[in-house]
C-alpha positions as CSV (number, residue, x, y, z in Angstrom):
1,X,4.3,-10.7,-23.3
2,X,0.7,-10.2,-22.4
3,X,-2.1,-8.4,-23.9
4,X,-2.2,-5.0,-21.4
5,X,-5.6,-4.2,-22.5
6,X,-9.2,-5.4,-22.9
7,X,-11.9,-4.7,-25.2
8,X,-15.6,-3.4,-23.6
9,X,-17.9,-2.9,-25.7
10,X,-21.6,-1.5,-24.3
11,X,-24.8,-0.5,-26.2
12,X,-26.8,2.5,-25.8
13,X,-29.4,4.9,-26.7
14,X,-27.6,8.5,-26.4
15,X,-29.0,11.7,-25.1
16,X,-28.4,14.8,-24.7
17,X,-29.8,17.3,-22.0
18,X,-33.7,16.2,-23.1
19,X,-34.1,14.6,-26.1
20,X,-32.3,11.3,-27.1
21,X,-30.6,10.8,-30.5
22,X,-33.9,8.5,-31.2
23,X,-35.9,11.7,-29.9
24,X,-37.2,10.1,-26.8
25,X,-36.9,12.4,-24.0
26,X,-34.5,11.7,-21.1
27,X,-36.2,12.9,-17.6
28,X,-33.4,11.6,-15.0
29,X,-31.2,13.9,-17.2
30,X,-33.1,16.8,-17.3
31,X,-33.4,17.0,-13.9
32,X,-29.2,18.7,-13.7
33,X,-28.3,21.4,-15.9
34,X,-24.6,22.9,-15.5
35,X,-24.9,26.2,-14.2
36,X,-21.6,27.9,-14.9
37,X,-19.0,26.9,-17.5
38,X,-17.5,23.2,-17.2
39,X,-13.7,22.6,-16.7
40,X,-12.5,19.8,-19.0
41,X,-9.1,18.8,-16.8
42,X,-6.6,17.0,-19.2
43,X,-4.0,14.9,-17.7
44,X,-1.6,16.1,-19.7
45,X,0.4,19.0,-21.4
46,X,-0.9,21.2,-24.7
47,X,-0.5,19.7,-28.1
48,X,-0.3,15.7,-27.5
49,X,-3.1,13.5,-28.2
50,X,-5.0,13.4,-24.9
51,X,-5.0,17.3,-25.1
52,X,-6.1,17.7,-29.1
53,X,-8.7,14.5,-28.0
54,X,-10.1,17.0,-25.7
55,X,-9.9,19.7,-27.5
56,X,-11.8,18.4,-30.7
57,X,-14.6,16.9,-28.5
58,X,-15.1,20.1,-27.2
59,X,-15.8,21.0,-30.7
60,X,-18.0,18.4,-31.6
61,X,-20.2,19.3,-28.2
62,X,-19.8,23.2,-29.7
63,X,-21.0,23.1,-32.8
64,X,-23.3,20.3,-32.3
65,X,-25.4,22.3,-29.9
66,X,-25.2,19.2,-27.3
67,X,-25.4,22.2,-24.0
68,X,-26.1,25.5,-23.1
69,X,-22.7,26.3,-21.4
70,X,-19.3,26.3,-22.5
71,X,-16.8,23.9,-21.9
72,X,-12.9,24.7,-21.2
73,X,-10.4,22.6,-22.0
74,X,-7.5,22.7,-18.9
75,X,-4.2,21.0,-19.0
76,X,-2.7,20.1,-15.6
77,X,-0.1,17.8,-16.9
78,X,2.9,18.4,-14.1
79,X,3.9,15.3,-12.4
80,X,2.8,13.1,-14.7
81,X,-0.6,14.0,-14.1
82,X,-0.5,14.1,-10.3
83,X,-1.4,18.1,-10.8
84,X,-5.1,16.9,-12.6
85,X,-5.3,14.1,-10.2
86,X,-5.1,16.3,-6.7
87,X,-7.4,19.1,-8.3
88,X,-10.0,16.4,-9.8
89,X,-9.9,15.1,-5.7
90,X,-10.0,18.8,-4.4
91,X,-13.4,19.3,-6.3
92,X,-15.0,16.4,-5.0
93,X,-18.6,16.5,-5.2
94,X,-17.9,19.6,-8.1
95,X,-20.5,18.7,-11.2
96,X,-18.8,21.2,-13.5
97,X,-15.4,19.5,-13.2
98,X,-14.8,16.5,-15.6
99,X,-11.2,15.2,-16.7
100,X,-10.1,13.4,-20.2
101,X,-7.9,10.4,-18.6
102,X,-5.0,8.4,-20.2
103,X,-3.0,5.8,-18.2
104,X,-1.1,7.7,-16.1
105,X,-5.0,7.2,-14.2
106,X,-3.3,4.4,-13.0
107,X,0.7,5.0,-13.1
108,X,0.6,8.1,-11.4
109,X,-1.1,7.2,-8.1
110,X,0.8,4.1,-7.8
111,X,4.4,5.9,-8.3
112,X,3.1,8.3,-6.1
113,X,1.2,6.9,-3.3
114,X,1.6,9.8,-1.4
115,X,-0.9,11.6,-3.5
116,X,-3.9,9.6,-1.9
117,X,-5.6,9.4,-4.9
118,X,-8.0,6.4,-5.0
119,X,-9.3,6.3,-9.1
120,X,-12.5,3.9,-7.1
121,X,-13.6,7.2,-6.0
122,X,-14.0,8.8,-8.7
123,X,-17.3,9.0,-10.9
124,X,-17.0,7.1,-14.3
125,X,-18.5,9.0,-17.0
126,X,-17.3,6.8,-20.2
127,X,-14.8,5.6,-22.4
128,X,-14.7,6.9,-25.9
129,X,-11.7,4.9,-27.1
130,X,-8.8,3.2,-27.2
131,X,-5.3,4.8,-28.7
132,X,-2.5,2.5,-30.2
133,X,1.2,2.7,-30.0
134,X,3.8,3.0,-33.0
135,X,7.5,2.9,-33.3
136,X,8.2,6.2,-35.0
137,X,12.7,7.3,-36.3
138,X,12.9,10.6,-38.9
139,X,12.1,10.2,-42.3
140,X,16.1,10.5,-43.4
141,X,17.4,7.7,-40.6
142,X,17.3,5.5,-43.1
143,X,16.2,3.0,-40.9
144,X,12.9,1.3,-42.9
145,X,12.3,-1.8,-40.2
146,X,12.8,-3.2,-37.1
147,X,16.2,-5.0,-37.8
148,X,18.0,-1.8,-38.8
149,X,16.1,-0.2,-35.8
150,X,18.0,-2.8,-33.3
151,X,20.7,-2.5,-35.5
152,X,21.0,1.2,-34.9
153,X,20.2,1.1,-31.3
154,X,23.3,-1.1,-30.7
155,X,26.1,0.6,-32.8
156,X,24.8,4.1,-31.1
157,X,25.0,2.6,-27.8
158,X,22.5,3.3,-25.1
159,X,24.3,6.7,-24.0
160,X,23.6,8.0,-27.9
161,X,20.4,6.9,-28.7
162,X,17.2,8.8,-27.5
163,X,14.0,7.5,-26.9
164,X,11.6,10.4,-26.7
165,X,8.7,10.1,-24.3
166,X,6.1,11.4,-21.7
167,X,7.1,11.6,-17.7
168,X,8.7,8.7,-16.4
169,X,6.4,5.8,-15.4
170,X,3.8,7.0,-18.0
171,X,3.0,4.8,-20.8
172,X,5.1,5.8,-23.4
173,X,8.0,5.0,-20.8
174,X,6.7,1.3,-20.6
175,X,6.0,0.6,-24.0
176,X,9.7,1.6,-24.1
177,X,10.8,-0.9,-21.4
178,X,8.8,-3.7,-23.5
179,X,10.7,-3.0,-26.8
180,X,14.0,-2.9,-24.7
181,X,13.0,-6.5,-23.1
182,X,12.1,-8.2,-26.2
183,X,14.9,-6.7,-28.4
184,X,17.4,-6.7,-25.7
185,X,18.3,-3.0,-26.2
186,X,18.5,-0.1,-24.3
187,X,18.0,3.6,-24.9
188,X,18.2,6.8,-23.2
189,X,14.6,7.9,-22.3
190,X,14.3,11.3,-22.6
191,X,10.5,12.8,-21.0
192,X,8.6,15.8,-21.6
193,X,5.4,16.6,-20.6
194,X,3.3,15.9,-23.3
195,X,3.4,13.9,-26.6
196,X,3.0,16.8,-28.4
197,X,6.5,17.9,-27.6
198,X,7.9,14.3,-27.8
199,X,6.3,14.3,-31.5
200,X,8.0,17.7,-32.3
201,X,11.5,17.0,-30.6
202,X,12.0,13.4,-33.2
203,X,11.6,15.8,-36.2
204,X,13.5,18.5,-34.9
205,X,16.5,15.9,-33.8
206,X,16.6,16.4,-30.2
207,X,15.6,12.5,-30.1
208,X,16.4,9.6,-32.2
209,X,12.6,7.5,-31.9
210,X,9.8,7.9,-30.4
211,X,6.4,5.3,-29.3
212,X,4.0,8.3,-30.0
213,X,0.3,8.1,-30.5
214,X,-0.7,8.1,-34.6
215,X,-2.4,10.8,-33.7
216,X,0.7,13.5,-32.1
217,X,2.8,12.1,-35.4
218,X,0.4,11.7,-38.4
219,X,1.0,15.2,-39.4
220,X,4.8,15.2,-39.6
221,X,3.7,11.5,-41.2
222,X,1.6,13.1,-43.5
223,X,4.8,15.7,-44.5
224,X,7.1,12.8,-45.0
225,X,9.0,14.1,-42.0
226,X,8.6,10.6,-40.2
227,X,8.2,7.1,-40.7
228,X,6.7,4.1,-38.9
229,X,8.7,1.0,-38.0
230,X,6.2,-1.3,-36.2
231,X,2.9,-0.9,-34.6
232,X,2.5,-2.5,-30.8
233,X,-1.5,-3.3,-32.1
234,X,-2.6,-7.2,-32.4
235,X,-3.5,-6.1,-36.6
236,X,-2.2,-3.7,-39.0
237,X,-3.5,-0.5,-38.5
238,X,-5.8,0.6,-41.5
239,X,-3.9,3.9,-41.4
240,X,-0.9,2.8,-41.9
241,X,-1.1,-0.7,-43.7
242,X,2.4,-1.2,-44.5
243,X,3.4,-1.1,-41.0
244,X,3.6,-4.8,-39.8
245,X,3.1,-5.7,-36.1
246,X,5.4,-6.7,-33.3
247,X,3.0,-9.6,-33.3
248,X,3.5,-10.2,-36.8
249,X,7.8,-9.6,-36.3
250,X,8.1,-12.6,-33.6
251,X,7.0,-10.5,-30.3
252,X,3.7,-10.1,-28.6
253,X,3.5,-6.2,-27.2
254,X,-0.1,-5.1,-27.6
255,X,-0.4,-2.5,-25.6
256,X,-3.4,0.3,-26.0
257,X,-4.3,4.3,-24.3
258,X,-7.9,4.3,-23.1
259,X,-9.2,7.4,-23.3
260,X,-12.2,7.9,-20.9
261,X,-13.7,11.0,-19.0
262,X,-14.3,10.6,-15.3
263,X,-15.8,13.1,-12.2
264,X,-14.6,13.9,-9.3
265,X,-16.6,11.9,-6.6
266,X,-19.8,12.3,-5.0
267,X,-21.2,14.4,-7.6
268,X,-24.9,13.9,-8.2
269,X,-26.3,10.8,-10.2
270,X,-28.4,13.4,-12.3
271,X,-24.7,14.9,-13.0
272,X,-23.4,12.1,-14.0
273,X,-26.3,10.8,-16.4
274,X,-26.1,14.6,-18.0
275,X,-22.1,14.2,-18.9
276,X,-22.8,10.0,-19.9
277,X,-25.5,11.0,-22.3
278,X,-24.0,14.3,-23.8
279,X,-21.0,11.8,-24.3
280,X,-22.8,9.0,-26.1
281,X,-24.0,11.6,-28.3
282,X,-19.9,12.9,-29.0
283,X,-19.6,9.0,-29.8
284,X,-22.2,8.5,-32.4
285,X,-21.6,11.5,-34.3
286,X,-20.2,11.4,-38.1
287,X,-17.3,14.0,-36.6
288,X,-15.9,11.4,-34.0
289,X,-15.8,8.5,-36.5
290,X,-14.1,10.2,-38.8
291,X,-11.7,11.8,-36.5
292,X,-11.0,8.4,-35.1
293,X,-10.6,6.5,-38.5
294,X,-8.5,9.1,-39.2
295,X,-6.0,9.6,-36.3
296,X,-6.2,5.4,-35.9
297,X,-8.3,5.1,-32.9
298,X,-10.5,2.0,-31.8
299,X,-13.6,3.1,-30.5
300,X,-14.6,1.7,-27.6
301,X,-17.7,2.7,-25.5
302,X,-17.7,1.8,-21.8
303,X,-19.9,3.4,-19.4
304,X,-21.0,2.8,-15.4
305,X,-20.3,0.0,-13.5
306,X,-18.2,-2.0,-16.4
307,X,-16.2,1.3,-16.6
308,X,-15.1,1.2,-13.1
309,X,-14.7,-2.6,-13.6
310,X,-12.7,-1.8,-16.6
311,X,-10.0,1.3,-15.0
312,X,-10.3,-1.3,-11.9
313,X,-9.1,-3.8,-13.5
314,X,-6.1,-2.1,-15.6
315,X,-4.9,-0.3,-12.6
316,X,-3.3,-3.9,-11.4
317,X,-2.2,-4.9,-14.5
318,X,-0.4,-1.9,-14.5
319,X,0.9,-2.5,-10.5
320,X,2.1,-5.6,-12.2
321,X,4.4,-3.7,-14.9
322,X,5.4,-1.3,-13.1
323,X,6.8,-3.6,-10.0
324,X,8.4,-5.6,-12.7
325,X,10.3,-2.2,-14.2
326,X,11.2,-1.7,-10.4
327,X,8.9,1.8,-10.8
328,X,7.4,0.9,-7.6
């Protein structure tokens, strides 16, 4: 199984509407202010990670001061994020619309063709991070690794056993498929709109497992509600070092979310410098590193050209995985 992700790393200086972090003033970006309130589209529904991600960089731009207007966190998560994808188009050339992406960027528009969404159209702003998968069962399973996991896939049977998830095609519904092809398994995929639910529906029993973000499970983690099995990450994850790797168990699944914000297209290049700088400055603060050591994020800054390279460049490794799961 092959790596599904690369690593970008780019350098630089951060600003804000004016003034630089370094205090050097910025004049391509002070030539576009937003003049009304920004909408901040999230692929996704309320409460999973790409939704509090949003939600606590809004924060960070709040009470950091980083712009005069507000900005409004909006979930359009129906259809597996087709509903963001065809109001992100419809406000083409729109500088107070930006969207938080996860992969379903990709997934979505090539399940759906009919949507006519293009992501080479759209107006890369940056990526922030990159998000990790984990194996998750309930606390009192009483499955503690990945042999009882297979173990109690089998004896369930895949008509018993529920793999909680987000829509069909979406990530969580391939990292699925590659546990199923390595461990020669199969489950009942059950998907919700948002990770937030899936997270909420292992504790409550609705679902037997789950492949959700550290950051939708941590705090049922954090309860002793629910445990990790195995992380699909190429090292331990310093939040959870007792959690070995599939690598580490015999299997090669790596498999990471990016987590970017992107424009609709043809918005102004003075936008876009505004939204990349005000960004950079989200990325270097003390709030976002903690919040990402914390919920077991990499951070990963991409911006420009290598972005589009980089969401390019995924969106056929994805049209690979998803032909190979018959999805398209």
């Amino acid at each position: 199984m092959r790596r599904l992700s690369r690593r970008h790393f780019g350098l630089g200086i951060a600003a804000g509407a004016g003034l630089s972090l370094l205090g050097a003033p910025r004049e391509a970006a002070a030539k576009w202010q937003p003049r009304q309130p920004i909408e901040f589209v999230v692929m996704a529904g309320q409460g999973g990670g790409a939704d509090r991600l949003a939600r606590f960089i809004v924060g960070i731009i709040a009470d950091n001061g980083l712009m005069d207007q507000s900005i409004i966190p909006i979930n359009k998560g129906a259809d597996s994020g087709g509903e963001a994808l065809n109001y992100v188009k419809a406000n083409a050339g729109n500088p107070h619309v930006i969207m938080a992406t996860l992969n379903s960027l990709y997934t979505t528009p090539l399940r759906v063709p009919s949507l006519g969404i293009d992501i080479a159209n759209l107006t890369p702003i940056a990526r922030l991070a990159e998000d990790v998968f984990v194996l998750w069962v309930h606390a009192e399973s009483n499955i503690t690794n990945i042999n009882e996991y297979v173990a109690a896939v089998r004896q369930a049977g895949p008509q018993n056993w529920k793999m909680g998830g987000t829509g069909s095609g979406q990530e969580d519904s391939l990292v699925t498929s590659m546990l199923e092809e390595a461990y020669g398994i199969k489950h009942t995929y059950v998907p919700y709109k948002g990770g937030g639910t899936v997270a909420k529906n292992l504790i409550s029993g609705v679902v037997n497992s789950t492949v959700n973000n550290p950051s939708e499970q941590i705090d049922f983690y954090n309860e002793g509600l629910s445990r990790p099995i195995a992380a699909f990450t190429p090292r331990r994850l310093r939040a959870f070092p007792q959690v070995p790797t599939f690598r580490e168990l015999g299997h090669n699944m790596v498999y990471f979310m990016q987590r970017s914000v992107v424009a609709p297209a043809n918005i102004s290049e003075e936008a876009r410098i505004f939204y990349e700088d005000i960004f950079k400055q989200v990325h270097l603060s003390a709030e976002w590193k903690e919040y990402t050591e914390k919920k077991a994020l990499a951070r990963a800054w991409l911006k420009r050209g290598p972005l589009m390279d980089y969401l390019l460049a995924e969106r056929e490794v994805h049209r690979g995985i998803l032909s190979a799961m018959q999805e398209i």
